[in-house]
N, C-alpha and C positions, 0 to 999 in steps of 0.2 A: 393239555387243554381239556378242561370240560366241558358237558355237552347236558343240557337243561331238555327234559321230556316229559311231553304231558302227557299223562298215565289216564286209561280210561277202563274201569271196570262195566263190562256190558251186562252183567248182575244187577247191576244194582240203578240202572238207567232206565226209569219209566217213562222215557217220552214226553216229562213236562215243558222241556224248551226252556228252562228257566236260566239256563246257560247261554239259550241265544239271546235272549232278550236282557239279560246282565250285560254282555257284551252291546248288545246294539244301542241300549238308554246308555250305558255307562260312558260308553266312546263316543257318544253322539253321532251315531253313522246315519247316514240319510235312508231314506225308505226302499231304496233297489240295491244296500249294501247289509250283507250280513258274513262276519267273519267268521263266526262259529254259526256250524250247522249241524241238526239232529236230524236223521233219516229212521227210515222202518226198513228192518233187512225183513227178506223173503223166509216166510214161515219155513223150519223144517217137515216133511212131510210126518204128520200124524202129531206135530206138536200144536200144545191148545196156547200158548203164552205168543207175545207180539214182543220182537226184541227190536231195538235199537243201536245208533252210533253216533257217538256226539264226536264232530271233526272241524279242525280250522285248519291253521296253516301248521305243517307240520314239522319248520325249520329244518329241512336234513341238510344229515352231515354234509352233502355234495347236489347242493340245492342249484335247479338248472334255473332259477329264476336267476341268481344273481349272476349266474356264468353266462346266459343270455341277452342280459338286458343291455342294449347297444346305449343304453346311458346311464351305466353306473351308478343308478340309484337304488341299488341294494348292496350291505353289510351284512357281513356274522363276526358278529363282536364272538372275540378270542375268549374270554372270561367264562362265556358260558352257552355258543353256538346259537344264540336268539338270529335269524334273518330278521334286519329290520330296514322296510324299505324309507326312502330317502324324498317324502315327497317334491322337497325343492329341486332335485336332479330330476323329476319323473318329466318326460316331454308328453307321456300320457298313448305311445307307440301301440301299448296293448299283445306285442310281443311275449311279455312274462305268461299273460294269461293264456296262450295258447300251449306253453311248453309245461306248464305244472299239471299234472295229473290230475291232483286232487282239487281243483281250483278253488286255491287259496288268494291270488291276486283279482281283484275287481274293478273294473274301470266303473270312477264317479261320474257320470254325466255331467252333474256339479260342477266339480272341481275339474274335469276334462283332466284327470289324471289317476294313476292307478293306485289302490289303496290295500292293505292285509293284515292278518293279526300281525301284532309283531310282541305276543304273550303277556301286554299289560309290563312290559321293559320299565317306565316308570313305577310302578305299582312296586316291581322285584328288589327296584334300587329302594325304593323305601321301605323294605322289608315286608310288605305285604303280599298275598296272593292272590294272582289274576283275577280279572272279575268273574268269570265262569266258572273260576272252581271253588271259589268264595261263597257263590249264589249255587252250588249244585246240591239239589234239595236230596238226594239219594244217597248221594256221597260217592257218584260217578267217577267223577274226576279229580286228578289229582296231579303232582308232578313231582318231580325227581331227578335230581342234579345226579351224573356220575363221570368218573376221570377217564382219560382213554383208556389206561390198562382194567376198568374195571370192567367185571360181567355183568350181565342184565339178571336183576336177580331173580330166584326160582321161586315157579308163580307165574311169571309174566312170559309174554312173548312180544317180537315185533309186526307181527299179522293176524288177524282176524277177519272173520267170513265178512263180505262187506268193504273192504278194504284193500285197494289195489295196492297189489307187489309190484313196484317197479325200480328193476333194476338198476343198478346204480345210486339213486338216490340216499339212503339208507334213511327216512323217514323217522325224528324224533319222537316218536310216542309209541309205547307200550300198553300191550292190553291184556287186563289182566283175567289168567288161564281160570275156566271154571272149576270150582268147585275147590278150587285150593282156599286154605283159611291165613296166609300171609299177610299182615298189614304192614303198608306200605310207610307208614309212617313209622315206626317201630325201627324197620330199617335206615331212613333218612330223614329225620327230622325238618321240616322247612328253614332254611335258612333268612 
């Protein structure tokens, strides 16, 4: 089985949001829903630079949204590990949103049911790439399909400062290590 990861270089992320607001016009999310989100991490002491993190949902491999949802409206399609949730099953519980870490699941007041990336899955099937890494003016973001027996390749890691470890999950996105000059594309061509 493979497993689809969205890669984010904290180099090269100035802060414009251009990722979130790709996502929020492109998806037509309502105004109290945003699936991709850019933060300010805390200065290191004595550094002059303002760094960043652009984060949505981060489909892991052992994603507690889908193992909790008492209505089965969350998937991970086998082909390529996307969690994509199921708004017709969603009773709108609000359950999911309290067990993700990262809160990735939003309840719409709207639609009185919960809502989350699910990586632009339309967008992939017609060969395209997500809206946020389409629109990433820096060249922040990116993604990367790899098979179970494959390694995460060198360059990257799967935690950066900013970024909760938790356990179990194994969180699809990779961040890539500074200072290294590996591109990502070189490696895996977008499919």
């Amino acid at each position: 089985m493979a497993q689809r990861f969205f890669v984010f270089d904290p180099a090269r992320c100035f802060g414009c949001h251009g990722c979130t607001a790709a996502c929020k016009i492109g998806r037509g999310l309502p105004p109290a829903i945003t699936w991709r989100r850019v933060g300010k991490l805390p200065p290191h002491p004595g550094a002059s630079d303002l760094a960043f993190i652009s984060n949505a949902c981060c489909h892991c491999t052992s994603p507690e949204c889908l193992k909790r949802c008492p209505a089965g409206a969350y998937v991970k399609r086998k082909e390529d590990g996307i969690v994509i949730h199921l708004d017709e099953r969603c009773m709108g519980c609000r359950y999911c949103t309290f067990v993700c870490p990262y809160g990735a699941p939003q309840f719409d007041e709207t639609q009185g049911i919960v809502t989350k990336c699910d990586f632009c899955v339309d967008r992939i099937d017609e060969g395209k790439q997500p809206l946020c890494i389409e629109t990433c003016f820096g060249g922040a973001l990116d993604m990367l399909v790899l098979e179970d027996d494959q390694e995460i390749p060198e360059g990257y890691a799967r935690i950066t400062e900013g970024f909760p470890d938790v356990p179990g999950l194994v969180p699809s996105v990779l961040f890539k290590v500074p200072g290294d000059n590996v591109s990502l594309r070189s490696l895996n061509p977008l499919k």
